[in-house]
N, C-alpha and C positions, 0 to 999 in steps of 0.2 A: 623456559620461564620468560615472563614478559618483561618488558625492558622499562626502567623507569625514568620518569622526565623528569622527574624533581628528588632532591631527598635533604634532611633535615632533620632538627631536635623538636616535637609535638612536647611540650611543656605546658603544665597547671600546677599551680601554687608551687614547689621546690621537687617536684618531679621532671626528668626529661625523659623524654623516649626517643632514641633513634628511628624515623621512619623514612618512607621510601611513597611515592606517589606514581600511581599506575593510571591509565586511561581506565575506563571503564564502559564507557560505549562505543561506536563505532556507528556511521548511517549508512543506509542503501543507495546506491545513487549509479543511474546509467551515465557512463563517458558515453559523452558527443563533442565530435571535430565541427568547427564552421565552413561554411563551403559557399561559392558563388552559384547563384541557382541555377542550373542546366549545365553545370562545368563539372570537373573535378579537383576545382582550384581550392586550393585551404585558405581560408584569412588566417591576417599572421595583424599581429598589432607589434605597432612601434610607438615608440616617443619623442614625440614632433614638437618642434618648437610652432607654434598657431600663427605667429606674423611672419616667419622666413621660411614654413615647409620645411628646413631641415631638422634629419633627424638627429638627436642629440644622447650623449655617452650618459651613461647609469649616473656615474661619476660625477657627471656636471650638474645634476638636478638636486637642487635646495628645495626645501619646505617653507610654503607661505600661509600665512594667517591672515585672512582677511580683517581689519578695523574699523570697514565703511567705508561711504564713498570712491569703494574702487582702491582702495590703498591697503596694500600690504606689508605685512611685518616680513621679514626674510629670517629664517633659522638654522645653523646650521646641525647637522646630524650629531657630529660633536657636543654642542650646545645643549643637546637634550639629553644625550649621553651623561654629560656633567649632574647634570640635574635629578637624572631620574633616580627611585631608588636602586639602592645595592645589591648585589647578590648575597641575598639575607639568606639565613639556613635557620631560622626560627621561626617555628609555626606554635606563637605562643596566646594560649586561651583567656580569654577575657572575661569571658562569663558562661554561665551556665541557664538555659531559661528552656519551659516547654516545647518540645516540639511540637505538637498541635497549635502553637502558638504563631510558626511561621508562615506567611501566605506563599506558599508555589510559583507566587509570583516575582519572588524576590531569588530561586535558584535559577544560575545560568547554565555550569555545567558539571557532570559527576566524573568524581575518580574514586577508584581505591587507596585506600593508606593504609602501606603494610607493613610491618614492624622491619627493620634491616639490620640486627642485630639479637641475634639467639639468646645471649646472655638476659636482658633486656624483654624478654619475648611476655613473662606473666606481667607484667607493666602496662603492657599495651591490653594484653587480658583482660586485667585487673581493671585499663578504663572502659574498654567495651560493654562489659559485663554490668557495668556501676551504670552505664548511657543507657544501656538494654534493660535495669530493674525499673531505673528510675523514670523513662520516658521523656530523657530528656537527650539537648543537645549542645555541645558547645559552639560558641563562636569566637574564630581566632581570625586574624589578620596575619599574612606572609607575603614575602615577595617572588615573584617566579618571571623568566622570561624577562626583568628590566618593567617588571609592572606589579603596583601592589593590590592585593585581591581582599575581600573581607567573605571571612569562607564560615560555614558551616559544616560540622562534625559529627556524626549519628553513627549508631551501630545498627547494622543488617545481617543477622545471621553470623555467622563467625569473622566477621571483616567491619572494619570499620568507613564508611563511607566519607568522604569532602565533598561538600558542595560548594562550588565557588558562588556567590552570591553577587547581586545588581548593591550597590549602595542607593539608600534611602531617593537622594536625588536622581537617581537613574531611572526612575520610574513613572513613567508617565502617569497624569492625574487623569482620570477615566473622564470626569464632568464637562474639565477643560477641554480634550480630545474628539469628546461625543456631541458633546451639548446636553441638554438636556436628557434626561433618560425617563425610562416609564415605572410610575410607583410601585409600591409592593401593591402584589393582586389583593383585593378583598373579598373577605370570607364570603363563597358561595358555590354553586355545585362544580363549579367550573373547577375549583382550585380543589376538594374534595375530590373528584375525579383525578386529577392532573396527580394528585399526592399518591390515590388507587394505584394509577401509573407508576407510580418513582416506586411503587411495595414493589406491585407485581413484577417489575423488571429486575430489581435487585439481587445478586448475584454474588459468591466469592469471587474474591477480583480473583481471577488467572492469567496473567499477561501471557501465557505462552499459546493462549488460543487466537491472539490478534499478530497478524503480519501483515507489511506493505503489499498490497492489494495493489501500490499504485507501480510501483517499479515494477512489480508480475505483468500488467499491463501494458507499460513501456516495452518490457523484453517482448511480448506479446506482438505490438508492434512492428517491432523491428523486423521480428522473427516472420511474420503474415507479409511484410512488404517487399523481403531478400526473397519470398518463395512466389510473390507473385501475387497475393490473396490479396483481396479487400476485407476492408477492415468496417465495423458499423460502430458507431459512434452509439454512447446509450442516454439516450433521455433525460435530462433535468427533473427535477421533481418539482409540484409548481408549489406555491404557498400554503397554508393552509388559510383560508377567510376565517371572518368574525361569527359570522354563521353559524359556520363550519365546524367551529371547534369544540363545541360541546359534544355533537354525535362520534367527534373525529379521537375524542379522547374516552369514549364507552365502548366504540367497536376496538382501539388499544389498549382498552384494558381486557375485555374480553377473551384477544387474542391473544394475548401476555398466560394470561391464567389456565386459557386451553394447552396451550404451548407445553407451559408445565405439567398439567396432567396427563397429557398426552405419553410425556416423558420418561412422568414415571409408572404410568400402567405397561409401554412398551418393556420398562426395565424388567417387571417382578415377571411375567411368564418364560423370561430369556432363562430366567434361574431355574424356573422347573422344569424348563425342559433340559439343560443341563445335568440335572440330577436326576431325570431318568435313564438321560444316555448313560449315565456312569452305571445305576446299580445294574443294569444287563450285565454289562461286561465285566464286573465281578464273578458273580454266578457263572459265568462261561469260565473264566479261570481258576475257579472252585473244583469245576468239571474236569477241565483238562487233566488237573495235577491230582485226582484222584485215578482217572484213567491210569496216567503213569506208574500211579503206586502198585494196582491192580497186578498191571504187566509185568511191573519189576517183580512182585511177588512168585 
């Protein structure tokens, strides 16, 4: 069973529930060492004091906060220690509001929360169940790791999910960032087409049909380079023009739609010819076990 990083009372209105906080994903990611180039030397990093080159112990390094002009505040590890919150074991709900109501933009990252006490266990049920009619989700505030987090609560099939969440201010304003942005399109063949598009492509999500493409490629790499092989680099894809885009969104939709028919005329003969193979091979064993009887006779 996996191991968990956090555990604590999940508490609404005079309810608690013992639970327990599991990771829940995990990323792909190729190890690489740093090297000098044409050697076999590793880089190794240290920490160096910038005016005397020496290098300096774990131990001796404080935390500075810049205040301008080049002047820092000095903190020590202690200092923040004092400060920060406690090792809190309450993960207690605040409110309850739509889920379709939170923007995607506001989750950072997901864990399981699983109940850690049997006795207790229809409790946790009881609110899964209650999140999963009603389509909604809680949001609670805890502290984990000497850090307090503002999290989100949903249910997913038989487990209930944590999101830990960005706070309101953590989130960059898009207008500030960008500048300027381009209007909503107005109504004309272009954005009829473009809609055509978003039908025909639309699909039951199956996440299990998308994987990293990119680390296959990496291993790919590495793998083409230890044996010797050259490797070809593939093509950028160029913009689409102004021009361009109208034709560029009738031949996608065309293909979107072939695509599918395609799909499913391949399916329906796969079935008949299936169920010719079968009824043969009845009749042959029909045959058989009458011969036998014959014999036995």
């Amino acid at each position: 069973m996996a191991r968990s990083i956090w555990s604590g009372f999940l508490s609404f209105g005079l309810v608690s529930i013992p639970v327990r906080l599991y990771s829940a994903t995990q990323e792909h990611e190729v190890d690489f060492h740093q090297f000098e180039r044409g050697t076999s030397d590793r880089i190794r990093y240290k920490r160096v004091n910038e005016r005397t080159g020496d290098e300096v112990d774990y131990d001796d390094i404080v935390k500075g906060h810049e205040v301008g002009g080049g002047e820092y505040v000095i903190v020590e590890r202690e200092e923040l220690a004092e400060i920060a919150p406690g090792r809190s074991r309450a993960l207690e709900i605040e409110q309850f509001v739509e889920l379709a109501e939170i923007d995607p933009i506001h989750f950072q990252k997901s864990y399981y929360l699983g109940p850690s006490d049997d006795d207790t266990a229809s409790s946790y049920a009881l609110l899964r169940t209650a999140l999963e009619k009603t389509d909604r989700a809680a949001i609670a505030k805890f502290v984990m790791r000497s850090k307090e987090y503002l999290a989100c609560v949903r249910a997913s099939g038989p487990v209930l999910v944590l999101e830990t969440m960005y706070f309101a201010d953590e989130i960059r304003d898009p207008v500030t960032e960008l500048g300027d942005l381009p209007k909503a399109a107005s109504k004309n063949k272009q954005l009829d087409m473009a809609v055509d598009l978003v039908e025909a492509m639309t699909e039951p999500w199956k996440p299990e049909q998308y994987h990293d493409t990119y680390t296959e490629r990496v291993e790919e790499l590495v793998e083409a380079k230890h044996e010797g092989r050259e490797v070809v680099a593939e093509t950028e894809p160029a913009a689409t023009g102004a021009t361009d885009l109208l034709t560029a969104l009738q031949e996608s939709v065309a293909a979107a739609k072939k695509g599918r028919s395609g799909g499913a005329k391949k399916k329906a003969p796969a079935k008949k010819t299936a169920a010719k193979k079968k009824a043969p091979a009845k009749k042959t064993a029909a045959k058989k076990t009458s011969t036998k009887k014959k014999s036995a006779a």
